[in-house]
N, C-alpha and C positions, 0 to 999 in steps of 0.2 A: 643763654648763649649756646651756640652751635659749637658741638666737637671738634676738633681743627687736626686732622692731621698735614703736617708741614714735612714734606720730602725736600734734600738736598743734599747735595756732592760735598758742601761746604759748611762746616760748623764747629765749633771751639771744643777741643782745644787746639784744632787749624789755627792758624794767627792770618788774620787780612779784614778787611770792611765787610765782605758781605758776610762771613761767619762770624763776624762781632753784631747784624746788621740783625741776623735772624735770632740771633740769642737776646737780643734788647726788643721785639717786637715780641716774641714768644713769654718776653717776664713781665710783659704789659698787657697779659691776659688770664680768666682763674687757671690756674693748673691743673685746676681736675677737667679741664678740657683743650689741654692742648697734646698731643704728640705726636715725636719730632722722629723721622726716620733717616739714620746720616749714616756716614761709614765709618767703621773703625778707625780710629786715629791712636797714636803713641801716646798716653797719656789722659784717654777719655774716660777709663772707669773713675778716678779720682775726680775729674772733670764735673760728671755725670752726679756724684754721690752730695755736689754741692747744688744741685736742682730744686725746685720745688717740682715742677711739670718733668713726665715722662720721658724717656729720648730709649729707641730702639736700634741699637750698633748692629749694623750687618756689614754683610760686604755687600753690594748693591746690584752687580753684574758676575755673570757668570765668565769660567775664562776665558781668552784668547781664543783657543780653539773650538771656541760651542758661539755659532751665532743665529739669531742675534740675541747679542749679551744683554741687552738690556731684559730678556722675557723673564728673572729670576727678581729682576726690580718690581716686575708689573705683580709677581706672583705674592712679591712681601706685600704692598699696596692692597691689595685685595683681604689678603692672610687679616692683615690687621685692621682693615676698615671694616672688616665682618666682626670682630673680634673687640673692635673697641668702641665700636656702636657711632660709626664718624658720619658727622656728618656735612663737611666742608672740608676739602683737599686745597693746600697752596701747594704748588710746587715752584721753585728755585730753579732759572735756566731751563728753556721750553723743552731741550733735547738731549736728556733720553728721558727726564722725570714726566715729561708731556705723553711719551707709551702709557705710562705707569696710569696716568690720571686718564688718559681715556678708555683705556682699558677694565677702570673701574667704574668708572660714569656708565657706559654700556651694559654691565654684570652687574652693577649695583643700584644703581641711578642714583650716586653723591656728585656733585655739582664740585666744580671745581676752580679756582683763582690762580692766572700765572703771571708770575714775577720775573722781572728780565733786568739784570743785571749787567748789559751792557756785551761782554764777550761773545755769548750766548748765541746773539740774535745775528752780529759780524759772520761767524764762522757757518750760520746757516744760510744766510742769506746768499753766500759765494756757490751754493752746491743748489741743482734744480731740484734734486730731485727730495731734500731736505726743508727746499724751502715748499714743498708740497706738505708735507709732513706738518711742517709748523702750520701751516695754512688750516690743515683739520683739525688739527689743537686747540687753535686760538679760535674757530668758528666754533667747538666742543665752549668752549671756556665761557664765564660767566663776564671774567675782565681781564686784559691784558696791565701787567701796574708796571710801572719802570722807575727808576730811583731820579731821572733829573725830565727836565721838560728837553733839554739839549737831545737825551738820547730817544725820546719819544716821538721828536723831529726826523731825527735820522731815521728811525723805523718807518716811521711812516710816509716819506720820502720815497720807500722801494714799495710798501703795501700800504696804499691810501683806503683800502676797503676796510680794514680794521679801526680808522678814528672814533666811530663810536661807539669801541668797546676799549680804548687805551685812556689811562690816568695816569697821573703821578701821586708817586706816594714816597716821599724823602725820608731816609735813615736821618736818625736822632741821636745826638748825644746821651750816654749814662747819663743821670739825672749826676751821679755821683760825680762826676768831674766837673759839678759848679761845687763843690766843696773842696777847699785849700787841703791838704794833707795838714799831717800836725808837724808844728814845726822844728822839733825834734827828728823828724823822717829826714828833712828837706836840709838841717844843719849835717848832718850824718852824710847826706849825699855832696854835697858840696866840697865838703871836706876828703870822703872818695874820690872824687875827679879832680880836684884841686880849682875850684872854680871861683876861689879867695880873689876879691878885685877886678872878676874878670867880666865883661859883655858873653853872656852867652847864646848861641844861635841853635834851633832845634830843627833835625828832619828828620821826619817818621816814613818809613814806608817801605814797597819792595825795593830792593836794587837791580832795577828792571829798567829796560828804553821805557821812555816817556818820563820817566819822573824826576829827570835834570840833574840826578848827582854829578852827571862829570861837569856838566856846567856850573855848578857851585865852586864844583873841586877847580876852575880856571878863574873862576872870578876870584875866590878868598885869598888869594894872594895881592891882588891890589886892597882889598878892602883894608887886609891888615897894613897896607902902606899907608894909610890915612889913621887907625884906629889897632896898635897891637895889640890891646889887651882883649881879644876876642877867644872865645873858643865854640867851639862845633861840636854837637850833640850828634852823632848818627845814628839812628835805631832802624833797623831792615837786613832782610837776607834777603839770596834773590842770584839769578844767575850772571850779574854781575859784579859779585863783589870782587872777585879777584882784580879786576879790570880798575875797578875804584881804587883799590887798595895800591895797584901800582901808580893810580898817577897823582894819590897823594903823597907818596913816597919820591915820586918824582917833581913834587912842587915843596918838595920841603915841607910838608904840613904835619909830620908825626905829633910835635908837641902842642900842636892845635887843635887835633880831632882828637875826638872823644868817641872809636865806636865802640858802642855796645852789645851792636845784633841783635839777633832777633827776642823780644819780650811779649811774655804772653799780656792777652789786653786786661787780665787783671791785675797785671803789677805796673801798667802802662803810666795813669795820672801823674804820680809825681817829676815824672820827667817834665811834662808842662808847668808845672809851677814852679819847676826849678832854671828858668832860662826868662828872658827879655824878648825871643823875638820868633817867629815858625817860618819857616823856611823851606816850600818846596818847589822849583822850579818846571813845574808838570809841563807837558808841550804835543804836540799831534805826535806819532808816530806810524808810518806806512798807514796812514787810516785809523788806525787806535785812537782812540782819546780818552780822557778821565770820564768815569761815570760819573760820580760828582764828588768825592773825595770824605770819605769819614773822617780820617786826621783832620781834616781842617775844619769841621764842625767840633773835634774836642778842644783843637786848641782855641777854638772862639770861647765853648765854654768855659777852658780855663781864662779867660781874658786876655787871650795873647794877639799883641796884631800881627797881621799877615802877608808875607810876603810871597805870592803866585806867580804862576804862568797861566795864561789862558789853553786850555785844554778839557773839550766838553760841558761837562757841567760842573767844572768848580766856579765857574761867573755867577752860580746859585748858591750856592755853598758861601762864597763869601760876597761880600756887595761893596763891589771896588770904590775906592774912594771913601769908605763910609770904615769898614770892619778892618779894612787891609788895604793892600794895591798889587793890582794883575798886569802882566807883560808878556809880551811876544818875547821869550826866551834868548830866540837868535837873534831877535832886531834891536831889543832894547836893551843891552848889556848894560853900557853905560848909567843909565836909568835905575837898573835894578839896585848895580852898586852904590848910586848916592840914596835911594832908595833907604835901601838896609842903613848906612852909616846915620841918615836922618834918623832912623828912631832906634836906635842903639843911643843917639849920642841925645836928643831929645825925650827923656822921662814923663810930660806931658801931655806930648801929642802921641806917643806911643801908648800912655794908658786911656787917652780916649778914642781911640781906634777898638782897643783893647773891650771898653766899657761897654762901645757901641755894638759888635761882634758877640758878644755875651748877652746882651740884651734882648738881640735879635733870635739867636738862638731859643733862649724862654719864650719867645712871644709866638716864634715859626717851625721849629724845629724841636719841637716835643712830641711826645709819642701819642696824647692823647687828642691834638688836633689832628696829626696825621691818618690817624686810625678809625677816627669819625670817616675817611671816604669811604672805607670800605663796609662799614658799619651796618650796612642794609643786609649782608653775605653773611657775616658774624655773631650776631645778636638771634 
C-alpha cells in the first residue's frame, strides 16, 4: 500500500460528518501508512493519543495580515511528504488544501486525490477567478471523489469537462453502531431523561438553515395532539440555537424536548438505540442542500426508520419507501405528521423499515466496498 498523507480543515475532535467521515476512512487503512495533517482543535491531544495512524496538528495558515495565508499550508505539505516518504496526497475541500497539493505534485512529483464535500465546490464556483484555481487542481488531480451522486450532478452541471475524472465514494457507518450498547448503558439513560412509557423521536445535527428544526418545532405540537406520550431527543449546536430554543419555549414544548447539545461522535450510538423513530427535516436552502447526510446512515445502522426531507443527496442515504420516507418539507406538512404518528404508533412496520435500512447499509455502505473505487491510487 501507498503512504497516504490526508490534509483537511476538518477532523475530530470537530464534531460534523465530514470529520467523523475522514476519521472512519483513515481506520480502514494500515496505520503505518496513513497521515493525517488537520488543525488544532480544543481537545485533540487526548483525541489524537487514542489513534493507531499518525495525525500532525498545526495551524494551517498563516495570519490575516501575511497573504496568501494558505503558502505556510503548502510549506507543512511539502515539510512532511519529504519527511514521511508519501506517497499519495487526499486532500478535503479543493480550496486552499488544492495549493498545498499542487504545490507538491510539481516539487515532488506525488500524485494526488480530491475530495469535495459539497460547500467547497458552491463558494468556488460563485467567484471566477477561484473557479480558475480549482480548474488547475482538478486537471493536476488524479480524481475528483464527492460524497453523493446528487452533488457530482450539480458539479458537473457548471464544469462538464471534469466527468471523466469525477466519482463517488459515500461515507460509512462505524461498523460500531450495528452493535446495541449494553443494556445497562440504555436503562441508565432512560431513566436520565425520564423516557419511562414514552414514544421517543431523535434529531442529530447542526442547528443551522437547512436542517428543519423549526419546522419540527411547529409541527410537534399537533403530533402530540394525536399521541402525548412523545418526547424529542435534540443533539446539535450551531448558530441557531438561541432561535430554536425560543420557539420552543413559545410552543409550550419545555417538557418535551430533550436537548442535549452538542456530543462528541464517540459517545454518539446510544442515543439511537435509545429512541423509536430519526427525525430530520433537511430541505434546499438559498441553494445549499444536504451532501448526503452521515446521521442518517447511523441511524439506519442502528435500525431506526426514517423520517426526511428531500435535500441533496439524502435520496441516497436513505431509500424512500423501503428504509424511511422523504418529503418536500414545506409542501408536505400534513404527510409528514401522520407520517411520524404511523410508526411511533405501528411497532411493525416501524421495525421493518428499520431492518430494511440496516440491511442496506451492510450491503452498500461499508468502508471496504467503497474504498475498492479508489483502490488502483491506494494499493
Amino acid at each position: 500500500m501507498r503512504k497516504i498523507l490526508v490534509i483537511t480543515f476538518e477532523f475530530p475532535p470537530q464534531v460534523g460528518g465530514i470529520a467523523t467521515y475522514l476519521d472512519q476512512l483513515c481506520r480502514h487503512y494500515d496505520p503505518k501508512n496513513i497521515v493525517v495533517l488537520a488543525p488544532k482543535y480544543p481537545g485533540d491531544a487526548d483525541f489524537d493519543r487514542s489513534l493507531s495512524y499518525q495525525v500532525v496538528r498545526r495551524q494551517l495558515l498563516f495570519p490575516r495580515f501575511f497573504w496568501p495565508r494558505w503558502i505556510k499550508l503548502c510549506l507543512l505539505a511539502w515539510r512532511i511528504s519529504r519527511k514521511e516518504k508519501i506517497d499519495l496526497i487526499m486532500i478535503h475541500h479543493i480550496l486552499p488544501t488544492g495549493y498545498a497539493a499542487l504545490f507538491v505534485k510539481k516539487t515532488l512529483k506525488i500524485p494526488f486525490l480530491v475530495f469535495s464535500h459539497g460547500t467547497d465546490t458552491q463558494l468556488i464556483l460563485e467567484r471566477v477567478w477561484k473557479k480558475k484555481m480549482m480548474g488547475a487542481i482538478i486537471n493536476a488531480a488524479k480524481k475528483i471523489i464527492f460524497n453523493s451522486e446528487s452533488l457530482k450532478r450539480k458539479f458537473l452541471e457548471k464544469t462538464l469537462k471534469f466527468e471523466d475524472k469525477s466519482l463517488v465514494l459515500y461515507p460509512c457507518p462505524e461498523p460500531d453502531f450495528f452493535v446495541a450498547p449494553a443494556a445497562e448503558t440504555l436503562e441508565k439513560m432512560r431513566a436520565q431523561y425520564a423516557l419511562a412509557g414514552k414514544k421517543v423521536i431523535l434529531s442529530v445535527g447542526r442547528l443551522a438553515d437547512g436542517k428543519g428544526f423549526p419546522h419540527i418545532v411547529r409541527i410537534l405540537p399537533r403530533i402530540l395532539e394525536t399521541n402525548p406520550n412523545i418526547v424529542w431527543i435534540l443533539i446539535g449546536a450551531g448558530s441557531k440555537k438561541a432561535e430554536i430554543t425560543t420557539q420552543i419555549q413559545a410552543n409550550s414544548l419545555q417538557n418535551v424536548v430533550r436537548y442535549i447539545g452538542e456530543v462528541p461522535h464517540s459517545a454518539l450510538k446510544p442515543y439511537y438505540y435509545l429512541v423509536d423513530l430519526f427525525l430530520l427535516l433537511t430541505h434546499p436552502d438559498e441553494g445549499r442542500e444536504e451532501g448526503l447526510g452521515q446521521v442518517f446512515l447511523e441511524a439506519q445502522a442502528a435500525a431506526l426508520p426514517i423520517v426526511g426531507g428531500y435535500s441533496g443527496g439524502v435520496e441516497e442515504a436513505v431509500a424512500n419507501g423501503q428504509a424511511g420516507m422523504l418529503f418536500d418539507v414545506r409542501r408536505e406538512e400534513q404527510a409528514i405528521i401522520k407520517t411520524v404518528l404511523e410508526l411511533l404508533n405501528n411497532g411493525e412496520y416501524a421495525r421493518t423499515m428499520g431492518a430494511r435500512g440496516r440491511q442496506r447499509m451492510k450491503d452498500e455502505f461499508n468502508w471496504n466496498h467503497q474504498l475498492a473505487k479508489i483502490r488502483e491510487w491506494t494499493d
